[in-house]
gemmi code that builds the backbone of each chain (N, CA, C; Angstrom):
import gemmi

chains = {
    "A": [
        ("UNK", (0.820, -1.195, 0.000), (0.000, 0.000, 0.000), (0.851, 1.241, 0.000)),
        ("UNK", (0.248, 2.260, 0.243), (1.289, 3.313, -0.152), (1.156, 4.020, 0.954)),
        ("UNK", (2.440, 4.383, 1.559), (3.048, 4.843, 3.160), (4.043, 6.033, 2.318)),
        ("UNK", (4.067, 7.029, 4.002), (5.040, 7.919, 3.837), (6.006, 7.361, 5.518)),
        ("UNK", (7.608, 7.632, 5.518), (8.225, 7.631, 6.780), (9.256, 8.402, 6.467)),
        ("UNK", (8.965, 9.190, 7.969), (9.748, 10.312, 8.065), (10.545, 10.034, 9.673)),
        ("UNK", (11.875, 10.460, 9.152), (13.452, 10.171, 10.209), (12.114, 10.902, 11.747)),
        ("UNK", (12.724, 10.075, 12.519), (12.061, 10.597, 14.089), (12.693, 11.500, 14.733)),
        ("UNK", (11.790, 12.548, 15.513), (12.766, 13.586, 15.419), (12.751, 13.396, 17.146)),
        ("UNK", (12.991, 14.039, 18.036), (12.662, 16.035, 17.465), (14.302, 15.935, 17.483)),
        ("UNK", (14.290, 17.006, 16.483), (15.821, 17.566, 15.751), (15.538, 18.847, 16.592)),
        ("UNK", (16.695, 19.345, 16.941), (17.306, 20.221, 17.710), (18.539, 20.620, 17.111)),
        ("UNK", (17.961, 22.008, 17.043), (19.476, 22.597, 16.503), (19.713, 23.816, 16.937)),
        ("UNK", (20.942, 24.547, 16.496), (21.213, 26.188, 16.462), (20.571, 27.265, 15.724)),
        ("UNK", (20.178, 28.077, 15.849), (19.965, 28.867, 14.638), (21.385, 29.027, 13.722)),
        ("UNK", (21.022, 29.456, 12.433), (22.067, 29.600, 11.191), (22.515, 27.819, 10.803)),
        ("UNK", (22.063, 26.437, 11.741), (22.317, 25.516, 11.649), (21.449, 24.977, 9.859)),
        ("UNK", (22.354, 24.523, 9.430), (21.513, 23.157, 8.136), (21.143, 22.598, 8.449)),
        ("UNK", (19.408, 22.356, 7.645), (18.148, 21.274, 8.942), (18.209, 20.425, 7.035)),
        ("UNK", (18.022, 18.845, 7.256), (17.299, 18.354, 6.579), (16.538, 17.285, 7.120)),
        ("UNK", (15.879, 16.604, 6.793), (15.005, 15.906, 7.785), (14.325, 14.751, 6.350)),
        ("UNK", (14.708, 13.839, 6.391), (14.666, 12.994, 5.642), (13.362, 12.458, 5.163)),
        ("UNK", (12.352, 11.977, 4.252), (11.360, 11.091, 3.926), (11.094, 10.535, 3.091)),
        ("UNK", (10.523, 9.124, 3.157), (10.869, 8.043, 2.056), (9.495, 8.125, 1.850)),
        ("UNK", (9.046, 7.563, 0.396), (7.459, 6.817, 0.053), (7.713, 5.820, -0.299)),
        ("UNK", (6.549, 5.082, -0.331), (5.712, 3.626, -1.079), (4.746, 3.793, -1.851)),
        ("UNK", (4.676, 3.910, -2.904), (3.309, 4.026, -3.611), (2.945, 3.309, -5.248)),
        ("UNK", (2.331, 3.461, -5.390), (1.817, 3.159, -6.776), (1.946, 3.615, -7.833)),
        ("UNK", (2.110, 4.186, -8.892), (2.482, 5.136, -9.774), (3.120, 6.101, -9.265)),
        ("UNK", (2.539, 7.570, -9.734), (3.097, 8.526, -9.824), (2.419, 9.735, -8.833)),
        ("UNK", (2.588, 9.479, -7.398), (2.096, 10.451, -6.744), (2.837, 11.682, -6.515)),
        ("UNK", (2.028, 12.738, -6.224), (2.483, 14.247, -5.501), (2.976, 13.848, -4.465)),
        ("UNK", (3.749, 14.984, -3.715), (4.567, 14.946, -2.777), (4.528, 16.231, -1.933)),
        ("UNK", (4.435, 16.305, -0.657), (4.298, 17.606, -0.260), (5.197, 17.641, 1.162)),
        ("UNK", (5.408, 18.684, 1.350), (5.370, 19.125, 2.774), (5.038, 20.061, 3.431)),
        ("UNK", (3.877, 19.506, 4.756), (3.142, 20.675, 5.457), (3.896, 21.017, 6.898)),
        ("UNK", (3.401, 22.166, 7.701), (4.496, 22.929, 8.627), (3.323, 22.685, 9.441)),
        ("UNK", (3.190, 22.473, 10.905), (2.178, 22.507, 11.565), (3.019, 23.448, 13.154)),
        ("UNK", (2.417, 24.956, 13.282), (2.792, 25.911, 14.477), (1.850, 25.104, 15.490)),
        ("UNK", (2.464, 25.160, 17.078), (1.561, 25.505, 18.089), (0.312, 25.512, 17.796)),
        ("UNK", (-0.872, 24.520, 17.992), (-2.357, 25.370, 18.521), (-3.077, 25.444, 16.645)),
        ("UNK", (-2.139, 25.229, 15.956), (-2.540, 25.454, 14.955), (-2.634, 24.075, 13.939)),
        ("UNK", (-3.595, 24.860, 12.975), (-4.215, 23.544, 11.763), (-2.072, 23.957, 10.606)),
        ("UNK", (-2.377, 22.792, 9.711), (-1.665, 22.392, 8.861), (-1.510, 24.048, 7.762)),
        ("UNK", (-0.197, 24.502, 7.422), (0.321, 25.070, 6.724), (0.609, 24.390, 5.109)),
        ("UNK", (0.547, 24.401, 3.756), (1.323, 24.327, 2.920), (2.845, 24.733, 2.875)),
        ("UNK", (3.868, 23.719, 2.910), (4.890, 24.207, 2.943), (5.895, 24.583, 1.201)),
        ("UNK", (5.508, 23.459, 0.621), (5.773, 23.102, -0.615), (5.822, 21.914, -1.046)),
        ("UNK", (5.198, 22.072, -2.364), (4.790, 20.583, -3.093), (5.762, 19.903, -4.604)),
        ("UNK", (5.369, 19.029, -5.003), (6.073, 18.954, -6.248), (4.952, 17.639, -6.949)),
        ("UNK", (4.918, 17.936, -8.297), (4.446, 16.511, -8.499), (4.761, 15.833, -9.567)),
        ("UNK", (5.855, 16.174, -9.733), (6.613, 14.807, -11.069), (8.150, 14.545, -10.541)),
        ("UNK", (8.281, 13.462, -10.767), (9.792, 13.004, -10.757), (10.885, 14.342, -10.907)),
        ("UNK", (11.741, 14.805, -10.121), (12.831, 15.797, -10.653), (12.034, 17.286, -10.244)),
        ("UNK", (11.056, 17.230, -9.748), (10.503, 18.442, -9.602), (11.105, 19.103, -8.105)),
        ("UNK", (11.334, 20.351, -8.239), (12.237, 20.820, -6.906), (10.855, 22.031, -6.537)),
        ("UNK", (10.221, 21.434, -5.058), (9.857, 22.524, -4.432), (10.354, 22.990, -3.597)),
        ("UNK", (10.221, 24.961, -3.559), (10.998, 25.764, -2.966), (9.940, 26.481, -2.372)),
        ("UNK", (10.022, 27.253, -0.702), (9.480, 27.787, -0.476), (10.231, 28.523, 1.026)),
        ("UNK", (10.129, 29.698, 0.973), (10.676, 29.960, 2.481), (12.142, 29.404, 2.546)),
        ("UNK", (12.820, 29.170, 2.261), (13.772, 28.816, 2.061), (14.025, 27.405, 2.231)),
        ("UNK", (13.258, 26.837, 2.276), (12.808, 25.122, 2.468), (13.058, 24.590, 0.737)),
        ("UNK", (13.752, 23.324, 0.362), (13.626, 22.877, -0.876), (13.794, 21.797, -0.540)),
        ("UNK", (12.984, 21.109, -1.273), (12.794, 19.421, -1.602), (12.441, 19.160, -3.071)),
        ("UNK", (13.122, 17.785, -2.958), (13.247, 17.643, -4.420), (12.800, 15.971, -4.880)),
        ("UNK", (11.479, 15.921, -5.805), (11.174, 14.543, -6.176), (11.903, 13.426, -6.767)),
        ("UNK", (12.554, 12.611, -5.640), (13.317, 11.433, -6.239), (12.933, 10.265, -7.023)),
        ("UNK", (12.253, 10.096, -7.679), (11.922, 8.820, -7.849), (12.522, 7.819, -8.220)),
        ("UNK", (13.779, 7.964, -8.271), (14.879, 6.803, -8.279), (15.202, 6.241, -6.659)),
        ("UNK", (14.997, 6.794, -5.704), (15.129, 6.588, -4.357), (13.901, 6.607, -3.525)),
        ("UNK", (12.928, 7.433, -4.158), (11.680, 7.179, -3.875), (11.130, 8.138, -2.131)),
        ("UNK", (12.156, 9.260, -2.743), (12.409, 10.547, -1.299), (11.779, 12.217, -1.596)),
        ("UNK", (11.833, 12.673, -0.572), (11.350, 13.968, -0.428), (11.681, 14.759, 0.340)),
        ("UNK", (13.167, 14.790, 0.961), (14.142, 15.175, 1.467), (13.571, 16.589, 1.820)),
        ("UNK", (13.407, 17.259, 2.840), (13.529, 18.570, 3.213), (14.530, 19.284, 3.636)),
        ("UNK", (15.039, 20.134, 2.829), (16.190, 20.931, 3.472), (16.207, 22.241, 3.661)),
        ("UNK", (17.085, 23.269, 4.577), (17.296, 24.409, 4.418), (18.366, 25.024, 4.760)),
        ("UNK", (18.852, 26.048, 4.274), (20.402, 26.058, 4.603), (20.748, 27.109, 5.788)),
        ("UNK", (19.749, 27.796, 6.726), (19.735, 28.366, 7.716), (18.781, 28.407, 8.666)),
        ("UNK", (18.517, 27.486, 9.578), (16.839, 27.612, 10.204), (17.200, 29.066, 11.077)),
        ("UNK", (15.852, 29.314, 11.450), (15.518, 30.417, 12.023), (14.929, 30.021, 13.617)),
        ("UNK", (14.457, 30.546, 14.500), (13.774, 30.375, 15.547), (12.731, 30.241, 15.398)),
        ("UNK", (12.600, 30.846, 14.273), (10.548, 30.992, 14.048), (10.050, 29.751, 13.357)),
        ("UNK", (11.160, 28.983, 13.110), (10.932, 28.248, 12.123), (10.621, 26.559, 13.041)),
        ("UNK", (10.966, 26.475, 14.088), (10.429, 25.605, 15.327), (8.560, 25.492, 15.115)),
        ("UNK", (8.543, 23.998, 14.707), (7.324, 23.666, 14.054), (7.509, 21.835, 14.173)),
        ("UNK", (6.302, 21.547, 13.872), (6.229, 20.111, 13.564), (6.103, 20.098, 11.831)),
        ("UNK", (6.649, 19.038, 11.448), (6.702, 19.112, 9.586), (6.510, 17.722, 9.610)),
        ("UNK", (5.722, 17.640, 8.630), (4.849, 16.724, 7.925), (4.934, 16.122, 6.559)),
        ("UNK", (5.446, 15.792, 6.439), (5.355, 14.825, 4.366), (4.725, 14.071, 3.949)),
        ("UNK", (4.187, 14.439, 2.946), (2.540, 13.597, 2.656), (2.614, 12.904, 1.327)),
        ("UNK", (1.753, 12.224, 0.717), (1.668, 11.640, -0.591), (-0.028, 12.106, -0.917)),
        ("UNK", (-0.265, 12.522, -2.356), (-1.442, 12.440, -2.455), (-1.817, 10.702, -2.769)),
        ("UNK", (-3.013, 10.032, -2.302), (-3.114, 8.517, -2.727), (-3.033, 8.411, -4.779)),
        ("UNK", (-2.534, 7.728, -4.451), (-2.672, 7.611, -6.194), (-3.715, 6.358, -6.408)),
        ("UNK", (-4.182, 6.143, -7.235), (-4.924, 5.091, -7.896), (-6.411, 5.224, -7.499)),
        ("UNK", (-6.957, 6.269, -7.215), (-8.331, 7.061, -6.917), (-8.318, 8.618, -7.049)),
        ("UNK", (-9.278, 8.795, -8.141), (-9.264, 10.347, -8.422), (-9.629, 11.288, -7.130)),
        ("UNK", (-9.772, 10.464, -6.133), (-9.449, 11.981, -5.088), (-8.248, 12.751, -4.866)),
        ("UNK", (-8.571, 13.051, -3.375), (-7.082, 14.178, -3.380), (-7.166, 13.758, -1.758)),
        ("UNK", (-6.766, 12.393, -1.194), (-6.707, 12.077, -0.005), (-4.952, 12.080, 0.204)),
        ("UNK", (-4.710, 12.608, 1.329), (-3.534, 12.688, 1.495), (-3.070, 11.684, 2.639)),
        ("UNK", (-2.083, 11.190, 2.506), (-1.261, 9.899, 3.184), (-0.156, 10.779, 3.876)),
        ("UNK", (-0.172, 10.975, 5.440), (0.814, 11.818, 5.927), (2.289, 10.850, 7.037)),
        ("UNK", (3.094, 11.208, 6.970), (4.216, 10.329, 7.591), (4.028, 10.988, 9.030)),
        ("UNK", (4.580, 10.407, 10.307), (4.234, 10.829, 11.559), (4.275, 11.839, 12.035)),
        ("UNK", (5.150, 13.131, 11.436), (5.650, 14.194, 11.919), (6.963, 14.239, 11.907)),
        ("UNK", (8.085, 15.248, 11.906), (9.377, 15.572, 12.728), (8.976, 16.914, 13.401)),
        ("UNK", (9.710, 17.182, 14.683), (9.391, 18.173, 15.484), (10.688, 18.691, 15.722)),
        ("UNK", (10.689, 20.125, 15.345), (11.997, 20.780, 14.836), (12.137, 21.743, 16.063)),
        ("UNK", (13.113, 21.823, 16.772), (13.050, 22.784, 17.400), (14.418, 23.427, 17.472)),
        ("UNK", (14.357, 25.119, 17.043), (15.632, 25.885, 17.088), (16.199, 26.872, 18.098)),
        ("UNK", (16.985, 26.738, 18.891), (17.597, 27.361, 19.739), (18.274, 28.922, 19.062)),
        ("UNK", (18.107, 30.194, 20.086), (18.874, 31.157, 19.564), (20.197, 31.257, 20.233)),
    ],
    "B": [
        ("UNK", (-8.916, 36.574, 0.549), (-9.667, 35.518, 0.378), (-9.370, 34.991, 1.753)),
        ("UNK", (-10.581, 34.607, 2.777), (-10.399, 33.810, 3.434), (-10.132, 32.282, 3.798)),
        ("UNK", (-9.395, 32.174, 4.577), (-9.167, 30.954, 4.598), (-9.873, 30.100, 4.793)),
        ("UNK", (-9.740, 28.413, 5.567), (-11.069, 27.439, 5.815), (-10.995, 27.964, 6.940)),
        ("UNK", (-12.339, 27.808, 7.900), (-12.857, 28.354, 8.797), (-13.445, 26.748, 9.379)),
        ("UNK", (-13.498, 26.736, 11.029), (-14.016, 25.277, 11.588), (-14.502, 25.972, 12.680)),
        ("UNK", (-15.248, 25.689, 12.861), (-16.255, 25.594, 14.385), (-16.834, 24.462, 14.721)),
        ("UNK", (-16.860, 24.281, 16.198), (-16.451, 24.818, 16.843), (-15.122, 24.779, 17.219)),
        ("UNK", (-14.255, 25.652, 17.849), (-12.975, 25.389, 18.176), (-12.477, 24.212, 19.208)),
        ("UNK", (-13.304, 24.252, 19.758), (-13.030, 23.473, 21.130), (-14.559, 22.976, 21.460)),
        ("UNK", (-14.022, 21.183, 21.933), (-15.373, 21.052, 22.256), (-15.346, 19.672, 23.402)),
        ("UNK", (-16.124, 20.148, 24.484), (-15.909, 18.780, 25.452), (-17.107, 18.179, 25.023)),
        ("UNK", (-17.030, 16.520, 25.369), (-18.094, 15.762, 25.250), (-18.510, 14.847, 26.192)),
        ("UNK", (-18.839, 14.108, 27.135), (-19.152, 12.578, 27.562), (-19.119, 11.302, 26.548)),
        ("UNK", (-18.776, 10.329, 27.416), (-19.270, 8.977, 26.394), (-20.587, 8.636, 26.149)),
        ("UNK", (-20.549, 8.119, 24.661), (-22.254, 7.828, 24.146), (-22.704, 9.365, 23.497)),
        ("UNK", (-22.253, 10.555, 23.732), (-22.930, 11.636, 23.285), (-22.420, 11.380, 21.895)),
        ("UNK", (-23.146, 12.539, 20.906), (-22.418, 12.700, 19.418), (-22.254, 13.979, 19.477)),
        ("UNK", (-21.797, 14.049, 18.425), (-21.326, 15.324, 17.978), (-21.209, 16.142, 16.501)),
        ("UNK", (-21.382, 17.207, 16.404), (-21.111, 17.535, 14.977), (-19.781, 18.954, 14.913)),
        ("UNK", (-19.338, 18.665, 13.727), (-18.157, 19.854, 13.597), (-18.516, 20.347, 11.958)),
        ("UNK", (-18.338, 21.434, 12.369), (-18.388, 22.507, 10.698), (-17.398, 23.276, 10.143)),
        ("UNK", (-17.124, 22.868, 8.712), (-16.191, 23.990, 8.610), (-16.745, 24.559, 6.720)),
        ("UNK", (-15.868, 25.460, 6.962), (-16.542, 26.501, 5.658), (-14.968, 26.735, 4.890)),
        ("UNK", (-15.324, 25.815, 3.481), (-14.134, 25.786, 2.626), (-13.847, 27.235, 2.256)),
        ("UNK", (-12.417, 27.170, 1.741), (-11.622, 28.652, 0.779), (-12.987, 29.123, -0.211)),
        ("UNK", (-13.656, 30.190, -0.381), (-14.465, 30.398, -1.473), (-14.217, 29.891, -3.072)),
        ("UNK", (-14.900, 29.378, -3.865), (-14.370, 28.626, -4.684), (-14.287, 27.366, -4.792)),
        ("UNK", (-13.801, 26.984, -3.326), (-13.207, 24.867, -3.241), (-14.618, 24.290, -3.530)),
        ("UNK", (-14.658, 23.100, -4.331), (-15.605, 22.288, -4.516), (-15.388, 21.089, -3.488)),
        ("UNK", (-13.809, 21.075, -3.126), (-13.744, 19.776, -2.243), (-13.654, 20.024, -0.892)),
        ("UNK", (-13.854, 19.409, -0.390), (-13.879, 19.109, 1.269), (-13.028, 17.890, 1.853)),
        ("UNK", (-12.098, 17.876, 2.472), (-11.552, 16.351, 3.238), (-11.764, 17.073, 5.026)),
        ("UNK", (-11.850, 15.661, 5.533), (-11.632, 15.811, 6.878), (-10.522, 14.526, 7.320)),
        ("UNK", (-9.867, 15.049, 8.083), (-8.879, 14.291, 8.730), (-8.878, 14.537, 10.767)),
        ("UNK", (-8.569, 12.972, 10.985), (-8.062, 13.398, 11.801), (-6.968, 13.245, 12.914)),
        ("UNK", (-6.344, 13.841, 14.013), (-5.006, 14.064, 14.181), (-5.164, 13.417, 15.828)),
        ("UNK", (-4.359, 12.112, 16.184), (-4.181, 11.980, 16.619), (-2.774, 11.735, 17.590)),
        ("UNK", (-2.086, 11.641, 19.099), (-0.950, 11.509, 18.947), (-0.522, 10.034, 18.635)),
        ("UNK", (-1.169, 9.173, 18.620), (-1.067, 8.091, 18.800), (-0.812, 7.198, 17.181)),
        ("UNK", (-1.888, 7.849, 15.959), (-2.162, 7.692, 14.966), (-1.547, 8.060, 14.073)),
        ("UNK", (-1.041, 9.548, 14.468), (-1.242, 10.626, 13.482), (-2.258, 11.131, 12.636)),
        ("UNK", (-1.857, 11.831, 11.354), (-3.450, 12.329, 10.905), (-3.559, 11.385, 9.771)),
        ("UNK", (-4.882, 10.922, 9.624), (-5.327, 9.905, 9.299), (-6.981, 10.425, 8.144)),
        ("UNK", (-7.072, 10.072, 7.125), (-7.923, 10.361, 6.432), (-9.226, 9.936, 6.778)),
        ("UNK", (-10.060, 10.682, 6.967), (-11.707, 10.227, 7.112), (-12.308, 9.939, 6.109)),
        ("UNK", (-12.377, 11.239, 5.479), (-13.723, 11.249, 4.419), (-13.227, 12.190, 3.330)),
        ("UNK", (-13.791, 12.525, 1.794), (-13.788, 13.852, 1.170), (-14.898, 13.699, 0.293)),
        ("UNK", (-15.456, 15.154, 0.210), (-16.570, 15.505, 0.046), (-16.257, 16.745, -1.825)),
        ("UNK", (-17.074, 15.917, -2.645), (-17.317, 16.804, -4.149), (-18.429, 17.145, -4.677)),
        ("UNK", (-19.068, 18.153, -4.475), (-20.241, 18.288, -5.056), (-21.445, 17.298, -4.396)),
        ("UNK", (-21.754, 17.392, -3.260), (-21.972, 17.226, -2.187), (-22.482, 16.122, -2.185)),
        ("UNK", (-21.349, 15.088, -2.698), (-21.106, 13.557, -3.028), (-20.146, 13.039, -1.996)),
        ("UNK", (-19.746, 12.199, -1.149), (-18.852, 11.193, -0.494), (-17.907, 10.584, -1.695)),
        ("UNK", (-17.047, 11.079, -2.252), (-15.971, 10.545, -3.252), (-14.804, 9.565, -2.316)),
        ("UNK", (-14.636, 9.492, -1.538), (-13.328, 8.772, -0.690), (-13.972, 8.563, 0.639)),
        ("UNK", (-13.289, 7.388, 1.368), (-13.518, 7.320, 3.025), (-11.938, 6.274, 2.799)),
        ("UNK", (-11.859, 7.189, 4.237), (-10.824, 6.353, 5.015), (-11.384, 5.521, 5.949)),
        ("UNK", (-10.578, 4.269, 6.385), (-10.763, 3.424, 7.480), (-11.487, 3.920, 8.739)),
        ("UNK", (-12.594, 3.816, 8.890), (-12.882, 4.277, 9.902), (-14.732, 3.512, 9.945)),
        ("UNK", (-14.900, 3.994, 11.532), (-16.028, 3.259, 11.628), (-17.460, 3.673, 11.088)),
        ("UNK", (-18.296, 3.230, 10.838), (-19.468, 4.137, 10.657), (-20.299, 5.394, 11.380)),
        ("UNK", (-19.826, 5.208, 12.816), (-20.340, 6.082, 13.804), (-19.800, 7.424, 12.969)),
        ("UNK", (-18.591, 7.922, 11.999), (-18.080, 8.682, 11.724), (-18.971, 8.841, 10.175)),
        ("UNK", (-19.399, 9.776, 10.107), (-20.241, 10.448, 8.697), (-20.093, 11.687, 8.508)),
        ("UNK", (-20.652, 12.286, 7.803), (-20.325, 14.151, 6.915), (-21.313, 14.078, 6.010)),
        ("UNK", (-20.929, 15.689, 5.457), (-22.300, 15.592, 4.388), (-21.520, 17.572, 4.088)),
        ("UNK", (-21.980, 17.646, 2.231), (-21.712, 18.631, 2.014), (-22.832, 19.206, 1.779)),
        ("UNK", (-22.863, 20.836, 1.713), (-24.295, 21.492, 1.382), (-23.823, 22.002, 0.127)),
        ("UNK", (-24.945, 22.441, -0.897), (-24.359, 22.964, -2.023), (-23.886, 23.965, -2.073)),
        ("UNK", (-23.520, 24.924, -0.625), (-22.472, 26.023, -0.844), (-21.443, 25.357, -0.779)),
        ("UNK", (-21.193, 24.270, -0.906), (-19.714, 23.184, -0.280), (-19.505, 23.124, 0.956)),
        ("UNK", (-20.241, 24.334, 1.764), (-19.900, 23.761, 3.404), (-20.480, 22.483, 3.642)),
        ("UNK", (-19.471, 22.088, 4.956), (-19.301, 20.446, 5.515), (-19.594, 20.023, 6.570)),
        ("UNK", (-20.217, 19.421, 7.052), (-20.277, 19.083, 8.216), (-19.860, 17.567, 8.651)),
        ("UNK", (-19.061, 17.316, 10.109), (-19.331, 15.616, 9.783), (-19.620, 15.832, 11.480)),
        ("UNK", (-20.194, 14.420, 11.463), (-20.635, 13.693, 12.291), (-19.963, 12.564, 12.934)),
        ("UNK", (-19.719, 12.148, 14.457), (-19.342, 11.276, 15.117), (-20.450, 10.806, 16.358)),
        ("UNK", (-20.974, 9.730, 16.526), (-22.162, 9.303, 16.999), (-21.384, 8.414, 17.867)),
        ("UNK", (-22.287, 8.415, 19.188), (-21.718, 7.070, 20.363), (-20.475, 7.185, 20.418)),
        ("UNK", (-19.784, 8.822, 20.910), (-18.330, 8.683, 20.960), (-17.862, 7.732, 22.108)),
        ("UNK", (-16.492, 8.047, 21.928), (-15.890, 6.947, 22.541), (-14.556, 7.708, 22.816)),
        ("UNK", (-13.752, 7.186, 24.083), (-12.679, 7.939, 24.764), (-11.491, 8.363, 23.386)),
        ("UNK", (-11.424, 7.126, 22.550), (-10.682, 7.270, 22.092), (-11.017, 8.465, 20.361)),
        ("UNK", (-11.992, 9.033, 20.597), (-12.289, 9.810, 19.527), (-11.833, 11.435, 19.932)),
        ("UNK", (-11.000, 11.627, 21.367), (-10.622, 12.746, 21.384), (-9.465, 13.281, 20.239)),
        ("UNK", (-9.363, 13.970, 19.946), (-8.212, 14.285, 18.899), (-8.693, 15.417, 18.215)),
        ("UNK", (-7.668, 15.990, 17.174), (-8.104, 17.471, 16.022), (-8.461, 17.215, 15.184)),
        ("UNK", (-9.318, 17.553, 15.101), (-10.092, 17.136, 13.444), (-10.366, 18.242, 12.759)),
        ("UNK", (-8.816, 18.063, 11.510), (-8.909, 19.012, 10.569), (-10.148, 18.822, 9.246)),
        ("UNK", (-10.412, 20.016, 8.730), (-10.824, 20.029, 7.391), (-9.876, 20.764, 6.761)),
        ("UNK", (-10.191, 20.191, 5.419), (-8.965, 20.790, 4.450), (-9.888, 20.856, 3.082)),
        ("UNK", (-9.694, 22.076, 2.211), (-10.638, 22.229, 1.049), (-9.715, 22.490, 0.107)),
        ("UNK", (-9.881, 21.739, -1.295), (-9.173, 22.011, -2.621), (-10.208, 22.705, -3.857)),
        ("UNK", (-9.101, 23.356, -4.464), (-10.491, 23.754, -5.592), (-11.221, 22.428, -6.190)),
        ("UNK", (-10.004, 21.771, -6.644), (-10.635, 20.267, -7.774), (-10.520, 19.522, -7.068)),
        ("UNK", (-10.527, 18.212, -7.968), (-10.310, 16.764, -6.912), (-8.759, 16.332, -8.099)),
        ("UNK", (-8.332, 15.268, -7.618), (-7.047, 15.383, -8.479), (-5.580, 15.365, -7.480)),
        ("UNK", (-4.499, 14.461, -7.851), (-3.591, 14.410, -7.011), (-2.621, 15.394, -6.923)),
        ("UNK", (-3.019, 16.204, -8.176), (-1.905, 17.365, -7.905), (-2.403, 18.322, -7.372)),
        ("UNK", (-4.180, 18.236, -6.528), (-4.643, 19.630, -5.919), (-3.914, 20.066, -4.606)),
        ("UNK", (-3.550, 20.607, -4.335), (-3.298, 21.430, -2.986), (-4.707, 21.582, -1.347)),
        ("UNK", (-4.271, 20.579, -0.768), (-5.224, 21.297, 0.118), (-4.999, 21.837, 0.979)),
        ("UNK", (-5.670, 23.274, 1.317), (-5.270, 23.920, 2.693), (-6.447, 23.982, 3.808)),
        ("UNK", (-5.599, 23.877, 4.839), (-6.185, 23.011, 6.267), (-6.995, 24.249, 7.134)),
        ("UNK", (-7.878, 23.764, 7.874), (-8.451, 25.039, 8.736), (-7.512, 24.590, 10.002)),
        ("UNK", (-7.864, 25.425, 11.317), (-7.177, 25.850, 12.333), (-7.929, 24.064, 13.311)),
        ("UNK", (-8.628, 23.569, 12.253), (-9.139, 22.225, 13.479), (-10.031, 22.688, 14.549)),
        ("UNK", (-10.984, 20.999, 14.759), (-11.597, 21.578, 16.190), (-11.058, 20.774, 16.740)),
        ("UNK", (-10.524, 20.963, 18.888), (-10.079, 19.919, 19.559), (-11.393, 19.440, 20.343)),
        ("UNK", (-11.871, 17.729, 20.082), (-12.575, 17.638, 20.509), (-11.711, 16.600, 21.907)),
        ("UNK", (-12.452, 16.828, 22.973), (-11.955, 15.958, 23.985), (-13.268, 14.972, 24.560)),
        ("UNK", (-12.747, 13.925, 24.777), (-14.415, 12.883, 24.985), (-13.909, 12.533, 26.464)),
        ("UNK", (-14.610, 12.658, 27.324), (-14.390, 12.162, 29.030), (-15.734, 11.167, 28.961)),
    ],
}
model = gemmi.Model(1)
for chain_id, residues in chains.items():
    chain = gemmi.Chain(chain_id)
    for i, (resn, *xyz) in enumerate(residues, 1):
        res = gemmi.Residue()
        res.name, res.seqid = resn, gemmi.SeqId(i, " ")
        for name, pos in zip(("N", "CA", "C"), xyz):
            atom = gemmi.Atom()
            atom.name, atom.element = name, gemmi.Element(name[0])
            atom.pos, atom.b_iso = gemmi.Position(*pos), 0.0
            res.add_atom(atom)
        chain.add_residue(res)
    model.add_chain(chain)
structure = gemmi.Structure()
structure.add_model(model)
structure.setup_entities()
């Protein structure tokens, strides 16, 4: 069936530190790929998506990039911030049903020190 | 443009009571999903709602139902709760249905069941 897993966190770092935070899929064809930011108290953010093989989403200074030779969705950034202390999420849209149900991996919980 | 909107925010319950939660998609979205977020689970797909059709269900029991109105607002339903139905239950609305749609999430309601 088709799963997302994402490295267990919580990652702890410095500010100005390089965060990447790893996630693999399982799926069926050719699914989207996303990653959502979830603050404190709060519902799910769009972080950035991609949906073909080789596709690099960028956002906020966050980039991930669709592997489908490895079958990853790697999140990286090359300076976290304080503000940037969040739970992050990587999802698959399901493939093989024309909805738009999303398959989410457990969380990583990022937290940045100043 | 406003975002999705959920009410109620917060909601206590007893066992055996039901319950209903509402939320009001991005203006525009035809779709509706509800998910929901547990720590135990994570977030986990319920239902999604097109043209105020049931297109998808996730694993879940029947006590758990929804229903769209033809403004696309959503409502779902959980009947004969049970301890373990405390958790956030997001809605999330896309314009289309389709794996490359984007959905963005409302702020959730926390329901707690004693």
């Amino acid at each position: 069936g088709n799963s997302v897993t994402q490295m267990e966190g919580p990652v702890t770092l410095s500010e100005e530190a390089f965060l990447t935070i790893n996630c693999t899929y399982t799926a069926t064809g050719y699914p989207s790929l996303f990653w959502y930011v979830q603050y404190p108290g709060e519902g799910l953010q769009l972080l950035l998506k991609a949906t073909k093989a080789d596709d690099k989403g960028s956002n906020k200074g966050f980039e991930a990039t669709y592997r489908k030779e490895t079958t990853s969705f790697h999140l990286e950034k090359g300076s976290v911030q304080v503000s940037d202390s969040a739970v992050y999420f990587c999802a698959l849209s399901r493939q093989g049903q024309a909805g738009t149900a999303l398959i989410f991996g457990k969380g990583t919980t990022l937290s940045v020190s100043s | 443009k406003a975002g999705v909107t959920q009410t109620p925010r917060y909601l206590i319950k007893t066992r055996g009571q039901q319950v209903t939660l509402s939320c009001s998609p991005i203006s525009g979205h035809r779709s509706v999903s509800w998910y929901q977020q547990t720590p135990g689970q994570g977030l986990q797909f319920l239902f999604e709602y097109f043209s105020e059709t049931q297109r998808n269900k996730g694993n879940f029991p029947g006590r758990f139902s929804g229903r769209q109105f033809s403004n696309s607002r959503s409502e779902m339903n959980v009947s004969t709760l049970e301890l373990g139905d405390s958790a956030l239950y997001l809605c999330a609305s896309s314009y289309d249905r389709g794996r490359q749609e984007t959905q963005y999430f409302g702020p959730g309601t926390r329901l707690l069941v004693l």
